[in-house]
C-alpha positions as a LaTeX table, in Angstrom:
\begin{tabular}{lrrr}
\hline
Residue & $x$ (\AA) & $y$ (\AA) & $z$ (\AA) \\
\hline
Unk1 & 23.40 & $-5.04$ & $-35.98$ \\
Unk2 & 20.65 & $-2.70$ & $-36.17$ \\
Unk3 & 17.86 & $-5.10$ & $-35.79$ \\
Unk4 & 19.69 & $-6.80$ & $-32.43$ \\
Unk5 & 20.18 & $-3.67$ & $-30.57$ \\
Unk6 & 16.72 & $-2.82$ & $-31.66$ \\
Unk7 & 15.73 & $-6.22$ & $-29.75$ \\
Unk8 & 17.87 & $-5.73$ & $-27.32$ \\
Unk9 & 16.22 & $-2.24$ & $-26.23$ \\
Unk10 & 12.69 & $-3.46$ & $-26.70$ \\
Unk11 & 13.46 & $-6.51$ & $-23.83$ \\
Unk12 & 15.46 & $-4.14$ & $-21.68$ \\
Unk13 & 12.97 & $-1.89$ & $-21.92$ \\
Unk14 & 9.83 & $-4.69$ & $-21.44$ \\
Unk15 & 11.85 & $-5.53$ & $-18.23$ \\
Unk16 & 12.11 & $-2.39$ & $-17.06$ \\
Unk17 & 8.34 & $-1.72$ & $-17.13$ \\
Unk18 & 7.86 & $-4.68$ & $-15.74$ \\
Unk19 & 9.71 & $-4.14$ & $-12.68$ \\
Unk20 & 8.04 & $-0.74$ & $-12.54$ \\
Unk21 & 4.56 & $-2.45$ & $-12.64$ \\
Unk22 & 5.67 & $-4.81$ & $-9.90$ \\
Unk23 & 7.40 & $-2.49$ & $-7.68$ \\
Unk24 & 3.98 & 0.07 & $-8.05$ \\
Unk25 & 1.92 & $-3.10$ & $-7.16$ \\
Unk26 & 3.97 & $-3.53$ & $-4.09$ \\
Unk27 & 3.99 & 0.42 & $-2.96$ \\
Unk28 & 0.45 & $-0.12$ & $-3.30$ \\
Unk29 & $-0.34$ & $-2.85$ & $-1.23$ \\
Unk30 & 2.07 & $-1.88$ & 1.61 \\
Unk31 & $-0.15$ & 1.65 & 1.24 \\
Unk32 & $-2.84$ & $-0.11$ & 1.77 \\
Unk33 & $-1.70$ & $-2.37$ & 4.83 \\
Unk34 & $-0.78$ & 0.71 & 6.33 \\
Unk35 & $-3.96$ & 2.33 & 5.82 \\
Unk36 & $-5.96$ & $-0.49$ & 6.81 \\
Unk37 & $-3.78$ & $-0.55$ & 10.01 \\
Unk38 & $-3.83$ & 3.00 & 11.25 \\
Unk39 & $-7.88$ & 2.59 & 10.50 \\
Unk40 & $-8.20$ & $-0.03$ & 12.53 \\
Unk41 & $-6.55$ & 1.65 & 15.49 \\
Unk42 & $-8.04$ & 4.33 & 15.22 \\
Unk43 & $-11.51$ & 2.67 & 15.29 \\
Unk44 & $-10.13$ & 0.93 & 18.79 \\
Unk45 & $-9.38$ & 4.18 & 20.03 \\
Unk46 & $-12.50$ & 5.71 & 19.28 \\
Unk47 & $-13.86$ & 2.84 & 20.55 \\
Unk48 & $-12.01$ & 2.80 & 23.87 \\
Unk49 & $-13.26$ & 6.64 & 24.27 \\
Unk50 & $-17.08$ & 5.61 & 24.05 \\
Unk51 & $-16.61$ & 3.24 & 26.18 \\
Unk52 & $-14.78$ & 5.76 & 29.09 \\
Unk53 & $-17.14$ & 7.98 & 28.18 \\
Unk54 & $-20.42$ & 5.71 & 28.87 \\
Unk55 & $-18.94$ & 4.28 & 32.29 \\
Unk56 & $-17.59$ & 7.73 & 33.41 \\
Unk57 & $-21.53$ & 9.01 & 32.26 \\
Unk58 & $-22.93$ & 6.45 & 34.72 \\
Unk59 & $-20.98$ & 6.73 & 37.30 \\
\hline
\end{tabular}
């Protein structure tokens, strides 16, 4: 009895990490996305204000 319930926790527990592992993966990568996304409009902004900035210069 011992022995199963010792089984038992070590896969409950194995599945547990693993769905801890997968779900970390996951906040990472949608961290990421995000980040890669608010850099990239910022960079169009920035870009958009150089470019006001040059035709408003020669005008």
């Amino acid at each position: 009895m011992c022995v199963q319930k010792a089984t038992f926790l070590r896969v409950f527990y194995g599945k547990v990490a693993e769905q801890w592992n997968q779900a970390r993966l996951d906040i990472n990568r949608w961290g990421l996305d995000v980040h890669l996304y608010v850099s990239s409009r910022v960079r169009e902004s920035q870009a958009r204000r150089e470019c006001k900035n040059e035709l408003s210069s020669r005008a």
